[in-house]
C-alpha positions in Angstrom: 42.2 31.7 13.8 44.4 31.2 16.7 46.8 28.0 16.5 46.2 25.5 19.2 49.2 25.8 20.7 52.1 28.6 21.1 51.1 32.5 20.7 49.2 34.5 19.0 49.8 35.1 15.7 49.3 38.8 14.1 46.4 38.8 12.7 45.1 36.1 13.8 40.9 35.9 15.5 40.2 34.1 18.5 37.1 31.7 18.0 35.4 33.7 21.0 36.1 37.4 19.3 34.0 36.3 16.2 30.6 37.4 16.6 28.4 35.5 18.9 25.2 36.5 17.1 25.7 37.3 13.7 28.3 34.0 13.4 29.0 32.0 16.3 25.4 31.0 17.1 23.4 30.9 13.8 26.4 29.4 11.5 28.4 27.6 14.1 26.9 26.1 16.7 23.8 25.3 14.8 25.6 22.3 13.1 26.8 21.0 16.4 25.1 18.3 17.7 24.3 18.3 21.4 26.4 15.8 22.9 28.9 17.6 21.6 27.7 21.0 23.3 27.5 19.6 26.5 31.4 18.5 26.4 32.2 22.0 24.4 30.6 23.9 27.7 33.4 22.3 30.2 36.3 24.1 28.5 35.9 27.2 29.9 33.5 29.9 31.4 33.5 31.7 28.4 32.4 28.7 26.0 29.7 27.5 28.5 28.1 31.3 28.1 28.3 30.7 24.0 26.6 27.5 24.9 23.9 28.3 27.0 23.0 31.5 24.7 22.8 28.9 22.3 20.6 26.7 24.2 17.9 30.1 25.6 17.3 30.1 21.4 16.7 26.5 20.6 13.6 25.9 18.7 13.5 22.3 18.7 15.0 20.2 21.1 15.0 16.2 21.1 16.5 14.4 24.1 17.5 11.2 21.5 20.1 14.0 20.3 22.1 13.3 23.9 22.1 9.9 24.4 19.9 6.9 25.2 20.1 8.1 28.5 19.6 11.5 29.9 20.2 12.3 33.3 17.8 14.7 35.3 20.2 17.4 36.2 21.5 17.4 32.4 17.8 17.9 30.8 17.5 20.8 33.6 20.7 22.2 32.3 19.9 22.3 29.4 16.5 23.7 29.0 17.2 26.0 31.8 16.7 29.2 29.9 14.9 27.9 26.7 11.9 29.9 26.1 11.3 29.7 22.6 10.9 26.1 21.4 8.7 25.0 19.3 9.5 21.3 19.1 9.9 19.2 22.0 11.0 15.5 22.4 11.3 13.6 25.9 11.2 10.1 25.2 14.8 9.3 26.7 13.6 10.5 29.6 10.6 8.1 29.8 12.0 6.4 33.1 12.3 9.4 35.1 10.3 12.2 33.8 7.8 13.7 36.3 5.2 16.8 36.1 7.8 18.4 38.5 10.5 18.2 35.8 8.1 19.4 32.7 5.4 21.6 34.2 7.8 24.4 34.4 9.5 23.5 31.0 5.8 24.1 29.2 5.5 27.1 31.3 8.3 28.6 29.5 7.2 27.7 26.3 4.1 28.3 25.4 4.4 28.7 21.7 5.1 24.7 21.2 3.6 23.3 18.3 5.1 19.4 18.7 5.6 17.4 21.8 6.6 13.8 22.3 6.1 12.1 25.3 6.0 8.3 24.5 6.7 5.9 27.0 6.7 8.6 30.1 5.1 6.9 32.5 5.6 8.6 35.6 3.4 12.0 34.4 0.2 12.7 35.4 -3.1 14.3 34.3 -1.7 17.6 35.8 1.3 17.6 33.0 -1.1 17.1 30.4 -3.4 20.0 31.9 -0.5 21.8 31.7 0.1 22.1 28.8 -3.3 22.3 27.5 -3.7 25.3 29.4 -0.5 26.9 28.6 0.1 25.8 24.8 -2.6 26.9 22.7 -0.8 26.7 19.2 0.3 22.6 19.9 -0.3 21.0 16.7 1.4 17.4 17.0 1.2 15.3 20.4 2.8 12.0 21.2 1.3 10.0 24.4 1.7 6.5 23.3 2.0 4.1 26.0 1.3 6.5 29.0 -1.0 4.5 30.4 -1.4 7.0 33.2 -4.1 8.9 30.1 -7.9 8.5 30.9 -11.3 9.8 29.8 -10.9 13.1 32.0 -7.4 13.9 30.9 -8.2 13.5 27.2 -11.1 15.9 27.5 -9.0 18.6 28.9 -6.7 18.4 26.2 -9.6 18.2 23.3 -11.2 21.7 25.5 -8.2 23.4 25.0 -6.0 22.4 22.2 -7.8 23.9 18.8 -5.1 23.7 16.6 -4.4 19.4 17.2 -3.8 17.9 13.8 -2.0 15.1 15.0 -2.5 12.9 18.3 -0.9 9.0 18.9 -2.8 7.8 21.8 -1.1 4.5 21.2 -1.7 1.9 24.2 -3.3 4.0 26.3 -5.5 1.3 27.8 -7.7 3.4 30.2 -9.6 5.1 27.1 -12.9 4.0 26.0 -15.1 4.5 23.4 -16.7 8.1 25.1 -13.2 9.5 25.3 -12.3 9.1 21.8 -16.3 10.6 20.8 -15.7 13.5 22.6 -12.5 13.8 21.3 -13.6 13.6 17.7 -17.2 16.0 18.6 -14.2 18.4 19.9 -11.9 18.3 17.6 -12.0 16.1 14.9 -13.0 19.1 12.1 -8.9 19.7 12.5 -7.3 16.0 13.1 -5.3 14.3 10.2 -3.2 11.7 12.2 -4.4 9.6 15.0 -3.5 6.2 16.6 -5.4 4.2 18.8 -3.6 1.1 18.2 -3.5 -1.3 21.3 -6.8 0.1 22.7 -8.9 -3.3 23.3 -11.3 -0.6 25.2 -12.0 1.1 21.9 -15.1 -0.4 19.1 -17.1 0.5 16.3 -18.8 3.3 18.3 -15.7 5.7 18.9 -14.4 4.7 15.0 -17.8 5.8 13.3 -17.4 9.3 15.5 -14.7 9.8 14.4 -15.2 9.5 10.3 -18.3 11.8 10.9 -16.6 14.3 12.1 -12.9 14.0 11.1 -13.4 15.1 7.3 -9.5 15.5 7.3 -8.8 12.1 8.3 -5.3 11.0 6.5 -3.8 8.3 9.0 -6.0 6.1 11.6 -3.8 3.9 13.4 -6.5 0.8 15.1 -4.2 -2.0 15.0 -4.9 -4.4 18.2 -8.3 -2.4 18.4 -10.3 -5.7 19.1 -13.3 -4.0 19.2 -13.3 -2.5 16.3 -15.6 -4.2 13.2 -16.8 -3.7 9.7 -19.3 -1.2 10.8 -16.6 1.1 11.9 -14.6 0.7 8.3 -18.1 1.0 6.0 -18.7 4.2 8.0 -14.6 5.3 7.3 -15.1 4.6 4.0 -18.3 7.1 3.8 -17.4 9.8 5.8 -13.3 10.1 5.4 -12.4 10.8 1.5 -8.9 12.2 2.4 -7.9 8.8 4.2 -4.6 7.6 3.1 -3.6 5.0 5.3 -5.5 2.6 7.5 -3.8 0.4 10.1 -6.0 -2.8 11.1 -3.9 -5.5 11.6 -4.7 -7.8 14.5 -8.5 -6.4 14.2 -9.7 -9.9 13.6 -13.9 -8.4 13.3 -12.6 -6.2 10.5 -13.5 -8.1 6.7 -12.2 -7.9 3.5 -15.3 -6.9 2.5 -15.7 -3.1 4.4 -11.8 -2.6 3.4 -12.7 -3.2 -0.3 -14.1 0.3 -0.7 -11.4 1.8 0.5 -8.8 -0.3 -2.0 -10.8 0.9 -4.8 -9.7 4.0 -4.1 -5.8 3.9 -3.3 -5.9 3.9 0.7 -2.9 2.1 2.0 -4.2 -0.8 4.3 -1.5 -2.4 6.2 -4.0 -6.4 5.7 -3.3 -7.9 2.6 -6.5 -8.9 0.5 -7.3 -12.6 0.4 -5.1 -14.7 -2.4 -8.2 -14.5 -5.1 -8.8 -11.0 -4.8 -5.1 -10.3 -5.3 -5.5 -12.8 -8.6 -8.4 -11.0 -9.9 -6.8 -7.8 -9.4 -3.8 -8.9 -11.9 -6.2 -10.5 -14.2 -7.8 -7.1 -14.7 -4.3 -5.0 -15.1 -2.9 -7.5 -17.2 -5.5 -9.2 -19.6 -5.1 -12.6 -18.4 -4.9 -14.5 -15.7 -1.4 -15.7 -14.4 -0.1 -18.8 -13.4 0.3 -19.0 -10.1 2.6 -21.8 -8.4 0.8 -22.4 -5.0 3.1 -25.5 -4.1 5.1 -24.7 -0.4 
């Protein structure tokens, strides 16, 4: 390689006379992280082309990798010519994101498979439309706390998004029970993940939908679902025999009683059973019952 100051040595390789594709891109710049990029385009014409080439490849591209903060012009930079990602993250960009700034994104890319929009308040129904319409193999969405998501928006997405496996819907307060129904009628045959947690709108009715027709259940996020009540569990419990995890906390219509079942058999549920149950429990592994100081 080329020293970094004085001439040429004979011999020597420039960085920029390896091989952009066979080593530069694949073995190099692969391992840099962006922030890093973005200062390595300034030095001169010839790195920002290795950069950008790098860039039009990406497959998965998270906005956390820049900074807290991303500007507009820098995310437009930088996904200018990316048309084959498969992963895509935005929640950095929660404060200033619009359908303007993402519509044509998705447009490029409709082989994405992830996308994480939390927090991005300032998109609309048309975004999510969008990329419905134009990303038929999307497998893992994140809309938690847009509160901008309703009934309609929802439906277009369930309509047009057969591969969903994974969906966190978390605090989007305009949904209601015949949202989440239609969503599990749709496609619940395919969901394994799903939150609704901070949904006071959502009950026992959208829950019991859901285990009926979500026989893939592993993860159901209802923590702050106020709504929600034993019913809901019991029918969980019958319908859902893939369920690992189970969040209820803050459900305060939820008893110990329609969790039990799904103790029994391993599920993690994020509520604690009730002191004597827990005593029982150690009774039964141990052969005795232990003492137990109760004193505060």
């Amino acid at each position: 390689m080329e020293p970094s100051g004085g001439e040429q040595e004979p011999g020597a390789v420039r960085f920029l006379d390896l091989p952009w594709e066979d080593v530069l891109l694949p073995h190099v710049l692969n391992r840099v992280p962006l922030r890093q990029l973005l200062r390595l385009q300034r030095v001169s014409r010839a790195f920002r082309s290795l950069v950008q080439l790098h860039l039009a490849g990406l497959r998965r591209f998270d906005a956390a990798q820049v900074g807290p903060q991303i500007p507009r012009a820098a995310l437009a930079r930088l996904l200018r010519d990316a048309e084959g990602l498969q992963e895509l993250a935005l929640a950095p960009c929660h404060e200033w994101l619009s359908d303007e700034d993402l519509v044509p994104v998705l447009a490029r890319n409709p082989q994405l498979r992830s996308v994480a929009l939390g927090g991005c308040g300032q998109l609309s129904r048309r975004a999510l439309g969008a990329l419905a319409e134009g990303c038929p193999r999307l497998q893992r969405l994140s809309l938690a706390h847009c509160d901008w998501v309703d009934g309609l928006a929802l439906r277009g997405l369930a309509d047009r998004c057969p591969a969903l496996e994974e969906l966190d819907l978390t605090a989007c307060r305009q949904l209601k029970d015949e949202a989440i129904v239609y969503l599990a009628q749709r496609r619940g045959a395919g969901l394994r993940s799903l939150s609704l947690a901070v949904n006071a709108n959502v009950g026992d009715a959208a829950v019991q939908e859901l285990a009926r027709n979500c026989p893939e259940l592993h993860h159901l996020d209802l923590t702050g679902c106020l709504r929600v009540g034993s019913d809901g569990v019991r029918t969980l419990a019958e319908y859902c025999p893939v369920l690992r995890s189970l969040r209820v906390r803050h459900c305060h219509h939820v008893a110990e009683s329609s969790l039990s079942r799904l103790r029994k058999r391993g599920v993690d549920i994020d509520v604690e059973p009730p002191l004597h149950q827990a005593l029982v429990l150690l009774q039964d592994m141990a052969g005795f019952a232990p003492f137990v100081n109760l004193q505060v």
